[in-house]
KOLMAR-449584 format. One record per residue (C-alpha): x, y, z. Coordinates in steps of 0.05 Angstrom, whole numbers, plus 5000, padded with zeros to 4 digits. Example, Ala and Ser with C-alpha at 12.3 -4.5 7.8 and 13.67 -1.06 7.14 Angstrom:
# residues 2
px / py / pz
5246 / 4910 / 5156 .
5273 / 4979 / 5143 .
//
This chain:
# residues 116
px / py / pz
2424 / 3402 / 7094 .
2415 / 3325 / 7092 .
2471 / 3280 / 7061 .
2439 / 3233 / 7028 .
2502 / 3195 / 7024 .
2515 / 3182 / 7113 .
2532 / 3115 / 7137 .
2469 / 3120 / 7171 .
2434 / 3131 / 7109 .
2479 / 3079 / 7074 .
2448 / 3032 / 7126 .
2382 / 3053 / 7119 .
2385 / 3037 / 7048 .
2416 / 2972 / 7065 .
2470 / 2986 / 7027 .
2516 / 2974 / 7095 .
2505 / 2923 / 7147 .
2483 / 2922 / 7216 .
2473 / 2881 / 7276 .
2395 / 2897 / 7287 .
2365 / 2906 / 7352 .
2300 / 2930 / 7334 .
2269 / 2953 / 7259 .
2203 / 2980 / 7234 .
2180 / 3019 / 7189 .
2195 / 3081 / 7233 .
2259 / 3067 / 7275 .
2316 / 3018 / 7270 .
2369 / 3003 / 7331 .
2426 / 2974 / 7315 .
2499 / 2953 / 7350 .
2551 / 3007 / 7347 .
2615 / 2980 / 7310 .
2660 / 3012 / 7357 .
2629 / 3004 / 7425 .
2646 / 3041 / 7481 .
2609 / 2996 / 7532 .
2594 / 2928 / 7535 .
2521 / 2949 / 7513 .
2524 / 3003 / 7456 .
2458 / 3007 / 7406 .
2448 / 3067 / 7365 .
2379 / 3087 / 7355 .
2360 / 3125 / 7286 .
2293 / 3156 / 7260 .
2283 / 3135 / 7183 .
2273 / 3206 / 7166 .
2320 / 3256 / 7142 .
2337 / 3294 / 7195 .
2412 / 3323 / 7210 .
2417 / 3326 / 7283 .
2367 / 3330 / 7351 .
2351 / 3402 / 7330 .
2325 / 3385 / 7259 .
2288 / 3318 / 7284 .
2246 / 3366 / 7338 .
2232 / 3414 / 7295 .
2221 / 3390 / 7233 .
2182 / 3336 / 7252 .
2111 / 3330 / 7277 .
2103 / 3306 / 7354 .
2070 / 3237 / 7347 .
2130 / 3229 / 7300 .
2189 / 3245 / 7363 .
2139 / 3208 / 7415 .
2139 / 3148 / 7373 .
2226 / 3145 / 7373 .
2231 / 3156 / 7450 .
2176 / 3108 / 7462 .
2219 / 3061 / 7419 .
2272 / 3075 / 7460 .
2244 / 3052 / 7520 .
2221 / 2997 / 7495 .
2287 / 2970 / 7461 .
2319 / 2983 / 7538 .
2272 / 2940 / 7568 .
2266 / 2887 / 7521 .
2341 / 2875 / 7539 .
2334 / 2882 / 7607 .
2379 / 2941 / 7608 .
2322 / 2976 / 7661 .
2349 / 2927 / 7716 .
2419 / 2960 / 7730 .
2412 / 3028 / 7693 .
2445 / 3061 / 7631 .
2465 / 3121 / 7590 .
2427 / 3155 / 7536 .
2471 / 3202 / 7495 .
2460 / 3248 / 7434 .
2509 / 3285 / 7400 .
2485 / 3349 / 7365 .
2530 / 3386 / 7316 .
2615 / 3389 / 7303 .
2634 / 3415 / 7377 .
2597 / 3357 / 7417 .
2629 / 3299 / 7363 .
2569 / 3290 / 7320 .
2605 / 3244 / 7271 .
2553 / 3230 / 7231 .
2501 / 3283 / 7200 .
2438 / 3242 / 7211 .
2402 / 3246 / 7278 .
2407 / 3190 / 7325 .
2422 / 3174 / 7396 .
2472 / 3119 / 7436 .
2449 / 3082 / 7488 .
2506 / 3051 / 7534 .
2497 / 2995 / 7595 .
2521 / 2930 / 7610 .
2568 / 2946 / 7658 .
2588 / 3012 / 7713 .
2587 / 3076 / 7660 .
2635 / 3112 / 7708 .
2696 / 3128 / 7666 .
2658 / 3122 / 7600 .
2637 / 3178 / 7570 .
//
């Protein structure tokens, strides 16, 4: 079930603050507040959806297109396509989701070796 009440959510509402990256009426990216890489956006859906599971299922196809299209673009438009990066999604309590709203990290901006 949806918490209505995430940070995610929080920031959705604008309740919270962010560092945009990229916002429309479908997607927002936004700086992490604790980075682990030089380069770390979080990408979100504006739809309530829990986790990777509930945003693929739940949600019609143009819909998930749209957010990895989004994706791309947002890498590119920093330039992050020239040396590479990391695209990461936690789904559920054993892989660290910490927050119950669907989104993905996407690290670069220096050698992801050690960082995980």
């Amino acid at each position: 079930m949806y918490d209505k009440n995430n940070i995610f959510a929080k920031i959705l509402r604008k309740e919270i603050p962010c560092e945009v990256v990229y916002e429309d009426d479908q997607v927002l990216f936004f700086y992490d507040i604790n980075p682990q890489a030089k380069v770390h956006i979080l990408g979100i859906p504006k739809k309530k959806v829990v986790d990777f599971r509930d945003f693929i299922l739940r949600l019609d196809q143009s819909t998930v297109q749209y957010f990895f299209t989004k994706i791309i673009d947002v890498i590119n438009g920093l330039g992050l396509d020239q040396k590479g990066y990391r695209l990461i999604i936690n789904n559920g309590r054993d892989a660290n989701q910490e927050v119950p709203h669907f989104h993905i990290h996407i690290l670069a901006g220096e050698n992801l070796k050690g960082i995980r």
